[in-house]
N, C-alpha and C positions, 0 to 999 in steps of 0.2 A: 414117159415114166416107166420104168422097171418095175416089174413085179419083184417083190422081195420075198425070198426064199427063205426055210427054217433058222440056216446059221448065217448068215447075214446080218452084220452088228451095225446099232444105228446109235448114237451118243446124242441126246438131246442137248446136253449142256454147251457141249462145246464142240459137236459135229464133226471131232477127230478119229471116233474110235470106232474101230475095223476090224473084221476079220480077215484072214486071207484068201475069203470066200468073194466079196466084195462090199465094196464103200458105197453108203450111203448115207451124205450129210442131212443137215436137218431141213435143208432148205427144199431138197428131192423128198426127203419124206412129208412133209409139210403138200407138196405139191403132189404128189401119191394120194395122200389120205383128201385132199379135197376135193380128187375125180372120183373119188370115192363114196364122198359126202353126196355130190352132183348126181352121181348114178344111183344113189339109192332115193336120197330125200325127195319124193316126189310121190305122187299122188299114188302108184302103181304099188307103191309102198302099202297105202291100208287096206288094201284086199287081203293081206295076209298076217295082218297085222291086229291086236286088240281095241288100238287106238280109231279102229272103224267104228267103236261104241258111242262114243263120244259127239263123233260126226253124225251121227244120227238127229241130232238136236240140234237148234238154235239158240234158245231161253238160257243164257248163264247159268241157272242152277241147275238145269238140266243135265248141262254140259260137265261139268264139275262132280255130280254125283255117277252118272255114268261112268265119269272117268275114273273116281275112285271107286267104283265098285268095279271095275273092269280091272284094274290095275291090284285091285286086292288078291282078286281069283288069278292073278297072272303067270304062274308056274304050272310047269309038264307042258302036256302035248296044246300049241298052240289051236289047231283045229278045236279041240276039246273047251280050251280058252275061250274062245268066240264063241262058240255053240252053246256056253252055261251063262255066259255073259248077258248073249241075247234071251235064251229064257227067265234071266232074273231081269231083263226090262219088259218083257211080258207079262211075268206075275207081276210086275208095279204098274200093269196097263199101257204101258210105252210112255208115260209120266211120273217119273222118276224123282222130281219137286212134288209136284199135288200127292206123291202116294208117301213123299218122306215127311210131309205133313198133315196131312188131313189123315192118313189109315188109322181104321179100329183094331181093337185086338182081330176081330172076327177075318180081317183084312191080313194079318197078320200069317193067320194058319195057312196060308198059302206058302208061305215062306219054308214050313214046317219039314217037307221032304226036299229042300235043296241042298244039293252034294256035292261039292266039287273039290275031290280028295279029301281033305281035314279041313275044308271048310264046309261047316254045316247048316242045317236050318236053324239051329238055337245060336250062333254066330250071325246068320243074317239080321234075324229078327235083333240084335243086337245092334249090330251096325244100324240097320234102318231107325232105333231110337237114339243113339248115340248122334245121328244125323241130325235130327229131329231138332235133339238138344243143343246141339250147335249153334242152328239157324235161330235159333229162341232168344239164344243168349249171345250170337256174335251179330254182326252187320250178315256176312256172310261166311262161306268155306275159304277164301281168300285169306281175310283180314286175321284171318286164328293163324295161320302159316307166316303171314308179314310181318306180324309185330316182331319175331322174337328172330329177323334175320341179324346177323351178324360177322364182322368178318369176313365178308364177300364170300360169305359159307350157309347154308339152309341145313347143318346139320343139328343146333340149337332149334331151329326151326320144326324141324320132324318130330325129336324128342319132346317138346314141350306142347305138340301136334297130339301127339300119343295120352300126357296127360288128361289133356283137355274130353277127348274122344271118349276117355272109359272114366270120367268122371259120373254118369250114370251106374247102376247096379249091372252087375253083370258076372259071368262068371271068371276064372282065373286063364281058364284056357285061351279063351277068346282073345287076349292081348299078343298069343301069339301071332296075329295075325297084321299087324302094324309091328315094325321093326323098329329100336328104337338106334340109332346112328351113337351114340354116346357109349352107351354097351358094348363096343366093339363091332355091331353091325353094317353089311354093308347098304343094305336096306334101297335092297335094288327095285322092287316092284316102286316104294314111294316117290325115289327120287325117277322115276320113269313117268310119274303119273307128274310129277313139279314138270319135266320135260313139256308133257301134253298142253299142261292149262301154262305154264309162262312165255315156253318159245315164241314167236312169230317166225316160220321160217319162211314165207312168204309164197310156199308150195303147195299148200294146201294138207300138210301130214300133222306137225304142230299146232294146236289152235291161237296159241296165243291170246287169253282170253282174261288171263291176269293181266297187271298193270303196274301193279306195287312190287313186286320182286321183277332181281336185274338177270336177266340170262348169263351175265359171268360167275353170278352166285351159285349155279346150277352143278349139281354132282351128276357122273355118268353112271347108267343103272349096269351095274358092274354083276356079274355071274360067274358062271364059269366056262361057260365058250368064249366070254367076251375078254373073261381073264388069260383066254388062252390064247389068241390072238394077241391081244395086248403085250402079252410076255416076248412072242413072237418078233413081234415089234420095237421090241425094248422100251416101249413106255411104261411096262410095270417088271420090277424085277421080286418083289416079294413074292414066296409061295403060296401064303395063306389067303384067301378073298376073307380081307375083314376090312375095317374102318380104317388100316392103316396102309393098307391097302390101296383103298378108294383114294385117301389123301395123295399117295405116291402117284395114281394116274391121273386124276384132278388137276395137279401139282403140273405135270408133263404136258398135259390137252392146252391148260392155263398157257403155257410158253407157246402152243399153234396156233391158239387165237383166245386171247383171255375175254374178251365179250362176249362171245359165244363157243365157248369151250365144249359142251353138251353136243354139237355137231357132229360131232366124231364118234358122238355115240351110231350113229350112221354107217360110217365107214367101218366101224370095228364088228359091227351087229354082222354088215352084210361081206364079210369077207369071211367069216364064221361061217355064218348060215347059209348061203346063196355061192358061196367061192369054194368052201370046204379049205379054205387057208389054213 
């Protein structure tokens, strides 16, 4: 497989359109981005990664609230990531179910000086009720996500995710912090976190720990390194990272492998960050 270079044109539709730089059909790109896939997806992968949160647990509800709360704090410097990540599983005791249900307020004020950029303590203690109220009133954190998949899309899903969450009292602020995919957003931290708990990739980096959502349903947590690769690529041609955005390279991944389309979030992450592509 060829490395593919800045002006190097790739036509996904119909695998004819070229620069005079060089050709590269769909079938070569297809086979690029899955030595791609291969090279990164693997265990080596969450040392550096936030999804090592997660993995820390076995207990499904464990696994699931780690991951959203990991995936909340998931912006700037990944070290920093990890590092606040793991002190807000510490102040919940490394029990992250027992402290999202059973804590007192008094259990609470611990929460009080966590910071990590504009997420705060009056955001945590938010999120941790918000939790709380969930579990009260759904089966689980899954079944609020499921109901409302559609169109082999989870972006109704996310949005109506968001309702549910700040159905408790809260402040106004705090909503910024779940993105809502309908608004135009690309709502890359959530649809990273759908990554964690539905894939199975059988490598041990995804846990696959849902069962009711289908991995073609999956959006790729779209940024903007990962928008810039992509462009690179010619799977996204829009400038903006928004919702329409995420559809255009959805839409493209969908054509390399539409069951598991979210893979490539893999190949496109580590050719960015680890290639400097």
């Amino acid at each position: 497989v060829i490395f593919p270079k800045k002006n190097r044109g790739i036509s996904l539709q119909s695998g004819l359109k070229y620069t005079n730089y060089f050709q590269m059909n769909f079938t070569e790109l297809k086979e690029f981005l899955d030595e791609k896939v291969v090279l990164y997806n693997n265990k080596n992968f969450i040392d550096s990664d936030p999804v090592q949160i997660p993995h820390l647990y076995s207990q499904k509800e464990d696994i699931e609230i780690a991951g959203f709360l990991a995936a909340t704090i998931a912006w700037g410097n990944r070290k920093m990531i990890i590092n606040n990540s793991h002190k807000l599983m510490q102040i919940m005791g490394n029990s992250p179910y027992d402290f999202v249900m059973n804590h007192k307020e008094i259990h609470l004020e611990k929460l009080s000086n966590f910071v990590h950029r504009t997420f705060n303590g009056t955001d945590a203690v938010t999120f941790i009720k918000a939790l709380q109220h969930i579990y009260k009133t759904n089966p689980d954190l899954e079944s609020v996500f499921s109901k409302h998949i559609e169109n082999n899309s989870t972006q109704k899903s996310i949005s109506e995710f968001k309702k549910t969450f700040f159905e408790i009292p809260h402040l106004q602020r705090t909503q910024k912090h779940i993105s809502d995919p309908l608004n135009g957003s690309v709502a890359k931290r959530i649809n990273m976190y759908l990554r964690w708990m539905v894939r199975n990739d059988n490598n041990g980096v995804d846990l696959g720990i849902w069962k009711s959502i289908p991995t073609s349903a999956l959006s790729c947590p779209l940024d903007v390194h990962s928008g810039n690769v992509a462009r690179k690529l010619l799977l996204l041609t829009r400038k903006q990272n928004d919702a329409k955005a995420l559809f255009e390279l959805d839409s493209n991944l969908r054509l390399l492998d539409a069951n598991d389309p979210v893979k490539y979030d893999f190949a496109v992450f580590g050719l960015g960050g680890f290639e400097g592509f």
